[in-house]
N, CA, C and O atoms as a Maestro MAE file, in Angstrom:
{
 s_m_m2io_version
 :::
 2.0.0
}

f_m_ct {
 s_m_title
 :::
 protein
 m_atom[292] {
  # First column is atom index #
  i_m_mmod_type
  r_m_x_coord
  r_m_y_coord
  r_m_z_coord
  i_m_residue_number
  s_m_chain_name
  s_m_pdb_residue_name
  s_m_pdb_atom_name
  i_m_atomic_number
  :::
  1 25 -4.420 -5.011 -10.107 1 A "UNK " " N  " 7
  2 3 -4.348 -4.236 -8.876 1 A "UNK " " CA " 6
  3 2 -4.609 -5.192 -7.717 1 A "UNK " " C  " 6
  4 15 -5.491 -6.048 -7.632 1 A "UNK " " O  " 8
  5 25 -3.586 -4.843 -6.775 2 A "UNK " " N  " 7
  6 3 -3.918 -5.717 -5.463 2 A "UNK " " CA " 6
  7 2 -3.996 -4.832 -4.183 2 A "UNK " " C  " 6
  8 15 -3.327 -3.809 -4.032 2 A "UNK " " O  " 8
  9 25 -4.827 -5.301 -3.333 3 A "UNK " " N  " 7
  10 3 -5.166 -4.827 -1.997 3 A "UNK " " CA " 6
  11 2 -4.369 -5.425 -0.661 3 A "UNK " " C  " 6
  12 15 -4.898 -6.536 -0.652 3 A "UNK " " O  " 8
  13 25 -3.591 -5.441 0.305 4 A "UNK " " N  " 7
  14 3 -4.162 -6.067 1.469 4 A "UNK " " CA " 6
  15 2 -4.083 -5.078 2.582 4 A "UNK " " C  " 6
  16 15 -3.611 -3.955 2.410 4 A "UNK " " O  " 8
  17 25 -4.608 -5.554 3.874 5 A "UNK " " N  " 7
  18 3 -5.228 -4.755 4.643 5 A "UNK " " CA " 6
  19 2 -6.167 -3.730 4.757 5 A "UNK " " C  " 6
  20 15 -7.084 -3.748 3.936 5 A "UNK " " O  " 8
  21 25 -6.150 -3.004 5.436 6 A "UNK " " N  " 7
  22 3 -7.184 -2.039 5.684 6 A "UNK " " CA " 6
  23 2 -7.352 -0.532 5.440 6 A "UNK " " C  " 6
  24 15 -6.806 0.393 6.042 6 A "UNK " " O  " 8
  25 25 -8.574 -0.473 4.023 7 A "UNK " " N  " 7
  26 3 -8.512 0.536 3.584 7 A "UNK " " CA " 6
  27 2 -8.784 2.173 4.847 7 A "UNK " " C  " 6
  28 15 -8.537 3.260 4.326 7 A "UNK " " O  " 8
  29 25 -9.260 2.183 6.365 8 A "UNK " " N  " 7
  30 3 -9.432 3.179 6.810 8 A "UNK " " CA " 6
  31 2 -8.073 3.568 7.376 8 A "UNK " " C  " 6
  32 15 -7.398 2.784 8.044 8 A "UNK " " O  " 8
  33 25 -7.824 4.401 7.179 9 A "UNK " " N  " 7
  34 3 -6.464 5.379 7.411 9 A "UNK " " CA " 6
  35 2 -6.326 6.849 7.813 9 A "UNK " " C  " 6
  36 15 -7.088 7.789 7.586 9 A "UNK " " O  " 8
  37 25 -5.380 6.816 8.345 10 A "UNK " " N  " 7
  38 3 -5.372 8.597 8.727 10 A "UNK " " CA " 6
  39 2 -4.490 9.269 7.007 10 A "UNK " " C  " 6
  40 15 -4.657 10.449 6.698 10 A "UNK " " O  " 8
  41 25 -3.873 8.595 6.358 11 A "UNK " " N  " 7
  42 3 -3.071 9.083 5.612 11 A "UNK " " CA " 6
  43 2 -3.033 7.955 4.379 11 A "UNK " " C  " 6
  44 15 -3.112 6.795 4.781 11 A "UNK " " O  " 8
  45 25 -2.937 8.112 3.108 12 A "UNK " " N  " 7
  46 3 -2.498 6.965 2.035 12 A "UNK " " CA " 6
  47 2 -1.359 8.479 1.117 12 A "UNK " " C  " 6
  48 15 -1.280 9.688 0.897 12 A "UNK " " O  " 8
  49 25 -0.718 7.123 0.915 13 A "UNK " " N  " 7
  50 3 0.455 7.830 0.234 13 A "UNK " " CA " 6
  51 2 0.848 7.010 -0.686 13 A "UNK " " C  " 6
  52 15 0.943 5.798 -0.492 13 A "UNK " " O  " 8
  53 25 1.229 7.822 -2.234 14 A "UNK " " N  " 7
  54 3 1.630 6.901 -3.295 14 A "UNK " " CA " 6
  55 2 3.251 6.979 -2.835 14 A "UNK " " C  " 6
  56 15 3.744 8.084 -2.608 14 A "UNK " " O  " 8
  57 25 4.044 5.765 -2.712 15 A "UNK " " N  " 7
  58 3 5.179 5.919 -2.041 15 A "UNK " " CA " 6
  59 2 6.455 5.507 -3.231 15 A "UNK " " C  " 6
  60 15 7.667 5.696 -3.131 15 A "UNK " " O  " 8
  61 25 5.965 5.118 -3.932 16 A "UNK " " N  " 7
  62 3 7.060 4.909 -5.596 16 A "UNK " " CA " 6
  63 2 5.996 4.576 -6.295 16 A "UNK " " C  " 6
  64 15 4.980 4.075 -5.814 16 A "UNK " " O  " 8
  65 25 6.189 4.849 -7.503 17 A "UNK " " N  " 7
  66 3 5.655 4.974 -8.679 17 A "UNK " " CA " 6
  67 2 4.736 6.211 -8.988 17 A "UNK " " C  " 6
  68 15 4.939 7.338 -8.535 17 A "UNK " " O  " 8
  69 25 3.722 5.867 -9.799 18 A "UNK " " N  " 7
  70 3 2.634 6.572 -10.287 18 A "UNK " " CA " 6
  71 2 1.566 6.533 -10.844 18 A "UNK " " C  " 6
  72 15 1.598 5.842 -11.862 18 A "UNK " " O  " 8
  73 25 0.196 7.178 -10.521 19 A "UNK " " N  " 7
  74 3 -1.375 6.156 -10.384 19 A "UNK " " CA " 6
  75 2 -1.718 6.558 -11.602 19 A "UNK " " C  " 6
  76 15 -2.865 6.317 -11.976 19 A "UNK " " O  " 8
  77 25 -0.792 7.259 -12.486 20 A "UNK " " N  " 7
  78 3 -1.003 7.519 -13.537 20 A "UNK " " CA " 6
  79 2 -0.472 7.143 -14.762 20 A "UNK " " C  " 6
  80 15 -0.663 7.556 -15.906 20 A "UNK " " O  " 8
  81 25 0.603 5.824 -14.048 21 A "UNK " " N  " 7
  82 3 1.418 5.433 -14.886 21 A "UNK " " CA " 6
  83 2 1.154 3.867 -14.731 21 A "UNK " " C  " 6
  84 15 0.272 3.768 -13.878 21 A "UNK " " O  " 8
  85 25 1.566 2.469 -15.224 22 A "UNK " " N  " 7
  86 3 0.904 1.373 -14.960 22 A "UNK " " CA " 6
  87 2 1.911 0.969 -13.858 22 A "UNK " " C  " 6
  88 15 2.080 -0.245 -13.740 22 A "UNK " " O  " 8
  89 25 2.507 1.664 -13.150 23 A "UNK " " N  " 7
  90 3 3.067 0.460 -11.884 23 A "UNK " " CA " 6
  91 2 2.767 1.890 -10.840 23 A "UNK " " C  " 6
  92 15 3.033 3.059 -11.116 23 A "UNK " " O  " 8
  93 25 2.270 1.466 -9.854 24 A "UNK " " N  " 7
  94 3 2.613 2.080 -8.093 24 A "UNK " " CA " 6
  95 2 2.512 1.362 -7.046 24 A "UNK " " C  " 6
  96 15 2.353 0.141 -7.043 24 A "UNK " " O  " 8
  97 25 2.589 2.018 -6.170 25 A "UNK " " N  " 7
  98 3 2.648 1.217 -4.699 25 A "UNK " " CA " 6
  99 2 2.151 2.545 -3.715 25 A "UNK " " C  " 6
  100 15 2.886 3.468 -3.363 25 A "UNK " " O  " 8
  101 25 0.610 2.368 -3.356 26 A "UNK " " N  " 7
  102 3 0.070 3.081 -2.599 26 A "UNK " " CA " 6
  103 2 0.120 2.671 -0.883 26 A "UNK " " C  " 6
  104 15 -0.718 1.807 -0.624 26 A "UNK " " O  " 8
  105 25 0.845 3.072 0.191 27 A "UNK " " N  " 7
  106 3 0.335 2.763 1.276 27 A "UNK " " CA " 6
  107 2 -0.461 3.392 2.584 27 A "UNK " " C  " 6
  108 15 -0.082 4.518 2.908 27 A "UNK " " O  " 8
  109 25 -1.575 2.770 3.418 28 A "UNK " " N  " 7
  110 3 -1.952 3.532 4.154 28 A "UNK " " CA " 6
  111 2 -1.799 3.390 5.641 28 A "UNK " " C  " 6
  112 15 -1.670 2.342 6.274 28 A "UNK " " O  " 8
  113 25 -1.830 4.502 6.047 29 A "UNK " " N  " 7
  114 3 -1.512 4.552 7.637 29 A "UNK " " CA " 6
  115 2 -2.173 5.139 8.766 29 A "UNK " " C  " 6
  116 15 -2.731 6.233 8.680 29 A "UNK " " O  " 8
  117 25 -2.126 4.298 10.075 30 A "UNK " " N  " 7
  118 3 -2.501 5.058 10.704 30 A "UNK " " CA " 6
  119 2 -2.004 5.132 12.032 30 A "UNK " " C  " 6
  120 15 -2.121 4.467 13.061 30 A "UNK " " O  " 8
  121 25 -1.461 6.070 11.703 31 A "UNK " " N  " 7
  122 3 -0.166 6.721 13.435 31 A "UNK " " CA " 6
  123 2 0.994 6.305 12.900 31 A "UNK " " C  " 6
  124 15 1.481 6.483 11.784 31 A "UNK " " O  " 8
  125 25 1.457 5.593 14.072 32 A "UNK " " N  " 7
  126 3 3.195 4.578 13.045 32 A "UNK " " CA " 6
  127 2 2.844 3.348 12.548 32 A "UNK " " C  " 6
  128 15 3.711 2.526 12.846 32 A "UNK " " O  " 8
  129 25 1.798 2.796 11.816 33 A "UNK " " N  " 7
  130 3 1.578 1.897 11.611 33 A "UNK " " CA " 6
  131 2 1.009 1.969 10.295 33 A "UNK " " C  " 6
  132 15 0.013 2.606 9.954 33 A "UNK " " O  " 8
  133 25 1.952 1.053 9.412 34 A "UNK " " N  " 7
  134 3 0.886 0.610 8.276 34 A "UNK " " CA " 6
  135 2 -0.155 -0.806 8.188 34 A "UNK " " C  " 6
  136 15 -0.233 -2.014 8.408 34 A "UNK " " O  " 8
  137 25 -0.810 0.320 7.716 35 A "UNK " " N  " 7
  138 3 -2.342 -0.346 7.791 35 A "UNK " " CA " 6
  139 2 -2.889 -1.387 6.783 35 A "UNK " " C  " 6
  140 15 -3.740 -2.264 6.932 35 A "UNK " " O  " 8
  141 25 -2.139 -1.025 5.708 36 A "UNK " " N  " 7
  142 3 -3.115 -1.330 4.216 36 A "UNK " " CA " 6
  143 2 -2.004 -0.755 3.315 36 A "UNK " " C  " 6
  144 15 -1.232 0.136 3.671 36 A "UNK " " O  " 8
  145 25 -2.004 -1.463 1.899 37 A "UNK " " N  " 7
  146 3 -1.554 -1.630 0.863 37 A "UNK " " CA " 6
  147 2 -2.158 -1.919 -0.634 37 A "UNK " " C  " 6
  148 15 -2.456 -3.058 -0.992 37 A "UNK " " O  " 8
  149 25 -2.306 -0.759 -1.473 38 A "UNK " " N  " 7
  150 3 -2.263 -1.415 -2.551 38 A "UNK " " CA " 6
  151 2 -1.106 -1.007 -3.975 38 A "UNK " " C  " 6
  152 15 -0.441 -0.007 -4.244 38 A "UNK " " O  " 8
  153 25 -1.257 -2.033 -4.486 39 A "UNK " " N  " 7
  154 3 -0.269 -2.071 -5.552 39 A "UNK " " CA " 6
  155 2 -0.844 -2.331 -7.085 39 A "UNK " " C  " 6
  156 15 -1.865 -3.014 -7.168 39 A "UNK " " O  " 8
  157 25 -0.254 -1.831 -8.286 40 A "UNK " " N  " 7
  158 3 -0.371 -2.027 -9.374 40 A "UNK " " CA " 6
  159 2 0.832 -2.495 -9.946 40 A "UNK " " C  " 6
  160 15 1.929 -1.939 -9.990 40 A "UNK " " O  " 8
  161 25 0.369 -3.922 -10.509 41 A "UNK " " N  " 7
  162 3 2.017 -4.723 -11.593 41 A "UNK " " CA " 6
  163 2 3.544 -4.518 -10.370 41 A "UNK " " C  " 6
  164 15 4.736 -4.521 -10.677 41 A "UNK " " O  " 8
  165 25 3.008 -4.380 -9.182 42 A "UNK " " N  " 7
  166 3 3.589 -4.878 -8.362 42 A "UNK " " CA " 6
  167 2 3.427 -6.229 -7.408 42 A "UNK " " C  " 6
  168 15 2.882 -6.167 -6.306 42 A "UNK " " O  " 8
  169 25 3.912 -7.331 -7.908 43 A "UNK " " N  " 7
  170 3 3.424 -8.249 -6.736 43 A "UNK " " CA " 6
  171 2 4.206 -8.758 -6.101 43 A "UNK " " C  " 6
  172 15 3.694 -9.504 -5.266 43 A "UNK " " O  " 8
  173 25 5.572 -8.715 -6.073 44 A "UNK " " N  " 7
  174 3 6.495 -8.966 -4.929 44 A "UNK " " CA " 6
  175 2 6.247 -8.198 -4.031 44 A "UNK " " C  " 6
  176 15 6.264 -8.736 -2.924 44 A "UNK " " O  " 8
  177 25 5.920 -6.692 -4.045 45 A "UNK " " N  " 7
  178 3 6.046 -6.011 -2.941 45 A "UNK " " CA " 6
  179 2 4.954 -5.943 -1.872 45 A "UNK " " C  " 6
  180 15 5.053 -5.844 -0.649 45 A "UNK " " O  " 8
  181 25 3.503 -6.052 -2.954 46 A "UNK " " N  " 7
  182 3 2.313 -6.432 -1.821 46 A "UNK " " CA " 6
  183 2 2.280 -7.615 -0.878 46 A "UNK " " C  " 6
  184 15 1.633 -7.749 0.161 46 A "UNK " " O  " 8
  185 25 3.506 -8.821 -1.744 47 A "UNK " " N  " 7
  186 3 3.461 -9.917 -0.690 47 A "UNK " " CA " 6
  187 2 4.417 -9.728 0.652 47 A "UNK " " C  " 6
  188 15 4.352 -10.248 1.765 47 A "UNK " " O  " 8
  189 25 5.387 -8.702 0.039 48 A "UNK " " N  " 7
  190 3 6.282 -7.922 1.336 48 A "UNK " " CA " 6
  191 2 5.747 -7.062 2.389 48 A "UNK " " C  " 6
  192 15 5.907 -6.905 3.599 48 A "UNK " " O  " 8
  193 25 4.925 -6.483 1.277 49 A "UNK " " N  " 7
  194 3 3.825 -5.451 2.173 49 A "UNK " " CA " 6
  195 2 2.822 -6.316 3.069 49 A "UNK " " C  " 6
  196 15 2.532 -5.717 4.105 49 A "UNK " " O  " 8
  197 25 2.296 -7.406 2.959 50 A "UNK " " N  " 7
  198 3 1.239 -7.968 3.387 50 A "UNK " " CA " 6
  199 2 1.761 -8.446 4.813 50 A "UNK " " C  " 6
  200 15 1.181 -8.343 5.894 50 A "UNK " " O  " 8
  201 25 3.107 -9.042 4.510 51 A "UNK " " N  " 7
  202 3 3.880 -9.601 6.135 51 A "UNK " " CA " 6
  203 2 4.244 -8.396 7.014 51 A "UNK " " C  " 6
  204 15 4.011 -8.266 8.216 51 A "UNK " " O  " 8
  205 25 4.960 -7.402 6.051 52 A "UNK " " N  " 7
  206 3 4.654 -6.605 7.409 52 A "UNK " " CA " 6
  207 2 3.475 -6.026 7.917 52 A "UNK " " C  " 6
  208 15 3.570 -5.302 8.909 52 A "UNK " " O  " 8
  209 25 2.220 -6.259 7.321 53 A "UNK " " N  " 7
  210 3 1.201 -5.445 8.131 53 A "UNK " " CA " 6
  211 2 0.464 -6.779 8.942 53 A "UNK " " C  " 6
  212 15 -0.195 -6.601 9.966 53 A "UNK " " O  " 8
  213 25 0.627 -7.837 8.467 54 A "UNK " " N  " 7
  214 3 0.329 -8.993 9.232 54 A "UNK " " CA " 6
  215 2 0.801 -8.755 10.443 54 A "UNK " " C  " 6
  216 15 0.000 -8.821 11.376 54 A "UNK " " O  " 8
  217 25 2.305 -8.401 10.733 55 A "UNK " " N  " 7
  218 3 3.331 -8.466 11.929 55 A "UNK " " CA " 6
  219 2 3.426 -7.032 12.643 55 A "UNK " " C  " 6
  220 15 4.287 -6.730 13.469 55 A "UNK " " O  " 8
  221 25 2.259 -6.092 12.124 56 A "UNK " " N  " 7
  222 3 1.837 -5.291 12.717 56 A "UNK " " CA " 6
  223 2 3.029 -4.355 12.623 56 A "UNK " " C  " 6
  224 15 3.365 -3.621 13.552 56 A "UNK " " O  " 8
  225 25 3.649 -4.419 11.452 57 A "UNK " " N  " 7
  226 3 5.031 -3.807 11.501 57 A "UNK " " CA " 6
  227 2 4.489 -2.270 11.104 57 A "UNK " " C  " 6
  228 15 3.372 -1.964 10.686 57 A "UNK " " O  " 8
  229 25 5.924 -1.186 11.434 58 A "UNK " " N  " 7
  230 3 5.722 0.230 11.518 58 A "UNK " " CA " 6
  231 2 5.862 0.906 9.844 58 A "UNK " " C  " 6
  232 15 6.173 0.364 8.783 58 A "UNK " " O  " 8
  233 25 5.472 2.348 10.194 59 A "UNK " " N  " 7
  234 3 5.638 3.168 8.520 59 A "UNK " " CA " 6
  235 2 6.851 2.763 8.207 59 A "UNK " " C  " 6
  236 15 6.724 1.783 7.473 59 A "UNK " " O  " 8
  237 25 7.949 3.005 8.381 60 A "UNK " " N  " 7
  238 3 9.090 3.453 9.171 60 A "UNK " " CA " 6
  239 2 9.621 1.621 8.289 60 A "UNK " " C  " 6
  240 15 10.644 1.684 7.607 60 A "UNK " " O  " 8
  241 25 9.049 0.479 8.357 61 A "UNK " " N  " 7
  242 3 9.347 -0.480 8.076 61 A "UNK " " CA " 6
  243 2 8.897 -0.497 6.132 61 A "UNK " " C  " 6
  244 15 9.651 -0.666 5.174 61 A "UNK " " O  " 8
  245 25 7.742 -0.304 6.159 62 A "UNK " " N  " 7
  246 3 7.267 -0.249 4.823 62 A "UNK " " CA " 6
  247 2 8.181 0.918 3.796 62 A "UNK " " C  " 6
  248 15 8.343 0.877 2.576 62 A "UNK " " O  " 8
  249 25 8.602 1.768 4.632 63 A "UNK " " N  " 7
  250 3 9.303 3.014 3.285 63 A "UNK " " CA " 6
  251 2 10.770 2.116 3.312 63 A "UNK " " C  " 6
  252 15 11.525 2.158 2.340 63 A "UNK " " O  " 8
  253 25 10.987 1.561 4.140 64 A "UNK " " N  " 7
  254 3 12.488 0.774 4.211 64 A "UNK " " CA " 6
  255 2 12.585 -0.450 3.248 64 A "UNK " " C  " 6
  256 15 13.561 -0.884 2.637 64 A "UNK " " O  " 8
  257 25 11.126 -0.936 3.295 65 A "UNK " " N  " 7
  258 3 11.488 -1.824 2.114 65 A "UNK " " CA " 6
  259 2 11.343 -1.266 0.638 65 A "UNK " " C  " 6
  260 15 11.769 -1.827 -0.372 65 A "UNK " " O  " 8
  261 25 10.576 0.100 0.704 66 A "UNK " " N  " 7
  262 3 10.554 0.329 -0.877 66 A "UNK " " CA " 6
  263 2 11.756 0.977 -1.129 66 A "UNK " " C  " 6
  264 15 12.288 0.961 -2.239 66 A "UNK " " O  " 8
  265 25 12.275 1.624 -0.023 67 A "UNK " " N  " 7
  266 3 13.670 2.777 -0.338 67 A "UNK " " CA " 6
  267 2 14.678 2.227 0.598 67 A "UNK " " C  " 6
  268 15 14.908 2.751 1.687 67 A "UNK " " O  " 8
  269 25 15.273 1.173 0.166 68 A "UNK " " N  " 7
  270 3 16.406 0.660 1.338 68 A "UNK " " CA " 6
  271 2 17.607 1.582 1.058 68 A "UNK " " C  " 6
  272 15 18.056 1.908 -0.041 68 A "UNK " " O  " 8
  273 25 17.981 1.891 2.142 69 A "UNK " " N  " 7
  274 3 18.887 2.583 2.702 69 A "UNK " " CA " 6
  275 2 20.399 1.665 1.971 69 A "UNK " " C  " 6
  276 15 20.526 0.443 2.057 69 A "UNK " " O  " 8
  277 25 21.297 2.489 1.359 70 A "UNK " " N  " 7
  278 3 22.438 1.699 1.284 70 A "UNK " " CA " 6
  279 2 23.097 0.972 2.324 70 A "UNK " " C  " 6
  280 15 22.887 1.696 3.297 70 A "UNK " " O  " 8
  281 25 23.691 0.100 2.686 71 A "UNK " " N  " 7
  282 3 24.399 -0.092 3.496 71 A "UNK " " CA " 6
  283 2 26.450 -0.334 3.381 71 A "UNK " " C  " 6
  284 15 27.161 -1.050 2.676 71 A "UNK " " O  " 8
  285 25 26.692 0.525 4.303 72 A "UNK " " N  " 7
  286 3 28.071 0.524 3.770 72 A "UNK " " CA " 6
  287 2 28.974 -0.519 4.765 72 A "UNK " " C  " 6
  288 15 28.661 -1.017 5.847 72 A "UNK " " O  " 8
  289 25 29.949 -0.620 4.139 73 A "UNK " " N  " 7
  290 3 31.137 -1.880 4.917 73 A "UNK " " CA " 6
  291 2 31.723 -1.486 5.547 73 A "UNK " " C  " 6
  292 15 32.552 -2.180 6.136 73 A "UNK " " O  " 8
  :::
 }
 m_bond[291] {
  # First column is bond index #
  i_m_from
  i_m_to
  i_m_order
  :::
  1 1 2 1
  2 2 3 1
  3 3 4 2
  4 3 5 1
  5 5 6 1
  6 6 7 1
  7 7 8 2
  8 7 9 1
  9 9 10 1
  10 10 11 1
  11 11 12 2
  12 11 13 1
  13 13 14 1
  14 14 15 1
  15 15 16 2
  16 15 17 1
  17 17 18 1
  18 18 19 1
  19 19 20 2
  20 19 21 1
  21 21 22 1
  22 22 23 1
  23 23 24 2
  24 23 25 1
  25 25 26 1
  26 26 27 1
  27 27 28 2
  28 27 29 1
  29 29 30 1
  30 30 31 1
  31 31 32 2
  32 31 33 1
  33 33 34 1
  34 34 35 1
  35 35 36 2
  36 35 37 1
  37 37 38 1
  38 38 39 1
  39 39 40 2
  40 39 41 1
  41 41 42 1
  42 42 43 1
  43 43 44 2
  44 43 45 1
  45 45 46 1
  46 46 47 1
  47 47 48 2
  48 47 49 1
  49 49 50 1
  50 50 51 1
  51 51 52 2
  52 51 53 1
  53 53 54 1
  54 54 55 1
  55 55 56 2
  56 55 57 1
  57 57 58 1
  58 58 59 1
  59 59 60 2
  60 59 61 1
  61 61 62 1
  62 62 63 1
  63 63 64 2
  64 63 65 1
  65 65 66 1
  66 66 67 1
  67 67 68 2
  68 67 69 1
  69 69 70 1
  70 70 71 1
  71 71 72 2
  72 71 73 1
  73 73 74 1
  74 74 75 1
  75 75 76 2
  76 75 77 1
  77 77 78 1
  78 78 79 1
  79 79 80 2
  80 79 81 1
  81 81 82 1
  82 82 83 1
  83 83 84 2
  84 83 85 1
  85 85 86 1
  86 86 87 1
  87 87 88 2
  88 87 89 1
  89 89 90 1
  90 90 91 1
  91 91 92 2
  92 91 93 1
  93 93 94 1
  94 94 95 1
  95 95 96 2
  96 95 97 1
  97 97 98 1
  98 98 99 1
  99 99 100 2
  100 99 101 1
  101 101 102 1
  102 102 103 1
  103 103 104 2
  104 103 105 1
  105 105 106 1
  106 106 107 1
  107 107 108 2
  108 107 109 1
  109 109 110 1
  110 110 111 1
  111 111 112 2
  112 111 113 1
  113 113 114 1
  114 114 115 1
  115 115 116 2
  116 115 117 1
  117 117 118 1
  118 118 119 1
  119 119 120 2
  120 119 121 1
  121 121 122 1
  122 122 123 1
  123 123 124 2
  124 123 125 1
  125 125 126 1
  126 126 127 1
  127 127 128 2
  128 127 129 1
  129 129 130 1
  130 130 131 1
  131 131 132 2
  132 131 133 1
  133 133 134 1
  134 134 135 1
  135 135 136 2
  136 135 137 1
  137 137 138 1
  138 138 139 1
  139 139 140 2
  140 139 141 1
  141 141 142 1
  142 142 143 1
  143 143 144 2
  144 143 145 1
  145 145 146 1
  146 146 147 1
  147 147 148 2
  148 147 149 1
  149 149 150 1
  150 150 151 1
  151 151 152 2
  152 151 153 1
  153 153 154 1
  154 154 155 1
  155 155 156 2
  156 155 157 1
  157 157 158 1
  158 158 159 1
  159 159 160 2
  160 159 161 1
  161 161 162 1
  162 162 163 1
  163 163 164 2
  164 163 165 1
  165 165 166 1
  166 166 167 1
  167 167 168 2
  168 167 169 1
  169 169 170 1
  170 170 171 1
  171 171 172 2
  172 171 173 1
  173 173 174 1
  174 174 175 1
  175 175 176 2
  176 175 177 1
  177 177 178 1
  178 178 179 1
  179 179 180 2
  180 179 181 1
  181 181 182 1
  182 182 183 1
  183 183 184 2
  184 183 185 1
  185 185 186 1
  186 186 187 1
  187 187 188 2
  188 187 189 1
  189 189 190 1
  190 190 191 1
  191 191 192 2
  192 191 193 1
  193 193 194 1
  194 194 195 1
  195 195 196 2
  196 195 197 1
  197 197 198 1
  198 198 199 1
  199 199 200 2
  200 199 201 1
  201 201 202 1
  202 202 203 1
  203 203 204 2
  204 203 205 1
  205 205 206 1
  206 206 207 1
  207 207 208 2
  208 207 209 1
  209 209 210 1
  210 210 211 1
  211 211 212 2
  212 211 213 1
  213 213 214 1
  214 214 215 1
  215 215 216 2
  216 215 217 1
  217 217 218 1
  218 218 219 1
  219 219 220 2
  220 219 221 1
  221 221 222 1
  222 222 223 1
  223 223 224 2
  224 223 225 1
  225 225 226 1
  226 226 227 1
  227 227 228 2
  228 227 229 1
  229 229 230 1
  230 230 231 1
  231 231 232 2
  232 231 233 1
  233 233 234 1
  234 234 235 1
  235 235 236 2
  236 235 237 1
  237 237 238 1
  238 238 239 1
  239 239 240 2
  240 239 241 1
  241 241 242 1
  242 242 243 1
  243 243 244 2
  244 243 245 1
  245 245 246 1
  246 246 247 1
  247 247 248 2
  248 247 249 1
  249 249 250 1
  250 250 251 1
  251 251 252 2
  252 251 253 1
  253 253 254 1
  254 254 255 1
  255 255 256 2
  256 255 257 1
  257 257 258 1
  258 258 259 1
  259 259 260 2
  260 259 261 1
  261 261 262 1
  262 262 263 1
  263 263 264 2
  264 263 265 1
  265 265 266 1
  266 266 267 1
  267 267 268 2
  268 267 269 1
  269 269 270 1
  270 270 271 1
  271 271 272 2
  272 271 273 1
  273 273 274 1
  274 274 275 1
  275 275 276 2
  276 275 277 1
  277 277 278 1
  278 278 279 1
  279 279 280 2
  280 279 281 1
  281 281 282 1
  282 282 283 1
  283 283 284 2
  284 283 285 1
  285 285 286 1
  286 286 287 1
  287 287 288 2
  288 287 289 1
  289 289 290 1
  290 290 291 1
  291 291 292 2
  :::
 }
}
């Protein structure tokens, strides 16, 4: 299990997977901003997760990297 940022939040949300299953990806927020991240047998994504909360990036950025949007031609 990995952590980064900051566990106080208005909201944490398991956003894929399951805390009951051995992989998730929990994130927390507060306003439009994610705050904090943790992950299980995920570690590409906490290191994805970690830059955007470094860069002060939005919710709105974090659900985009777990659920990217198709993009069409």
């Amino acid at each position: 299990m990995q952590f980064v940022g900051n566990a106080v939040a208005d909201e944490v949300v398991f956003a894929s997977g399951d805390p009951e299953a051995d992989k998730f990806v929990a994130l927390y927020r507060s306003g439009d901003r994610l705050v904090g991240a943790a992950t299980l047998n995920e570690q590409r994504k906490i290191m994805k997760l970690r830059r955007i909360i470094a860069k002060k990036g939005t919710w709105a950025d974090a659900l985009e990297l777990l659920n990217p949007t198709e993009k069409k031609s």
